[in-house]
C-alpha positions, 0 to 999 in steps of 0.5 A: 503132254502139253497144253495149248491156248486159243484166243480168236478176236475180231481184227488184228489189233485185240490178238497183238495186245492179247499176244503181248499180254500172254507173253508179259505174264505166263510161261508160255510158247506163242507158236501160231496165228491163223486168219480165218476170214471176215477179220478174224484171226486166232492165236495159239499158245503152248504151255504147262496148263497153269501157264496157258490158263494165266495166259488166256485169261490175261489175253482175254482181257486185253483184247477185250480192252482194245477189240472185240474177242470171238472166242478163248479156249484151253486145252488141257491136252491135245491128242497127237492126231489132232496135233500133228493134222490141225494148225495148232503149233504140231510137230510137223514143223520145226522153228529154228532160232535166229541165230540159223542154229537147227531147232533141237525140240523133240516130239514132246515140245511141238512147233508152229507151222507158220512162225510168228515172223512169217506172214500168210503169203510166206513173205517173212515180217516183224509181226504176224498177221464157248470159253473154257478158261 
């Protein structure tokens, strides 16, 4: 089972530098964001744990450097309930890649319920609107 990684900050800024850290320096998966509200937006990554805690850690410390970070977590495995109910990049949802070819991700690499490319009104767009780390 795989790990995932959150990163919540307040405004979008610090979550696009802490997204593009995350992706720079680990092995990971960017599979979901979420606005919460009042300016806050979270980031979920997958990953083998090492890789999501290198990346969490990397993207912590870039949205401190240019925003204001709420909260960061990692979960060394998530339950199937919890990640087939909640928005953390479950198996509900397949991801195809660009070129329309039918993702092939089996229930052992789960996908994001709204692409990075898809904006929260469902509208596609290039970009997507306690620590245990």
């Amino acid at each position: 089972m795989r790990s995932i990684g959150l990163i919540e900050t307040k405004g979008f800024v610090g979550l696009v530098e802490a997204a593009n850290a995350m992706a720079h320096v680990a092995e990971v998966e960017l599979v979901h964001y979420e606005k919460i509200g009042d300016g806050m937006v979270t980031i979920v990554v997958r990953g083998p744990l090492e890789e999501v805690r290198r990346a969490v850690r990397t993207g912590v410390a870039a949205a401190q450097r240019v925003g204001e970070l709420v909260s960061a977590h990692v979960l060394p495995r998530i339950h199937p309930k919890a990640d087939r109910l909640l928005p953390l990049g479950g198996t509900r949802f397949a991801i195809d890649p660009p070129d329309g070819t039918p993702s092939k991700r089996s229930e052992e690499e789960p996908t994001s319920n709204r692409p990075l490319h898809q904006g929260p009104d469902g509208q596609s767009n290039e970009t997507a609107s306690g620590s245990n780390i």
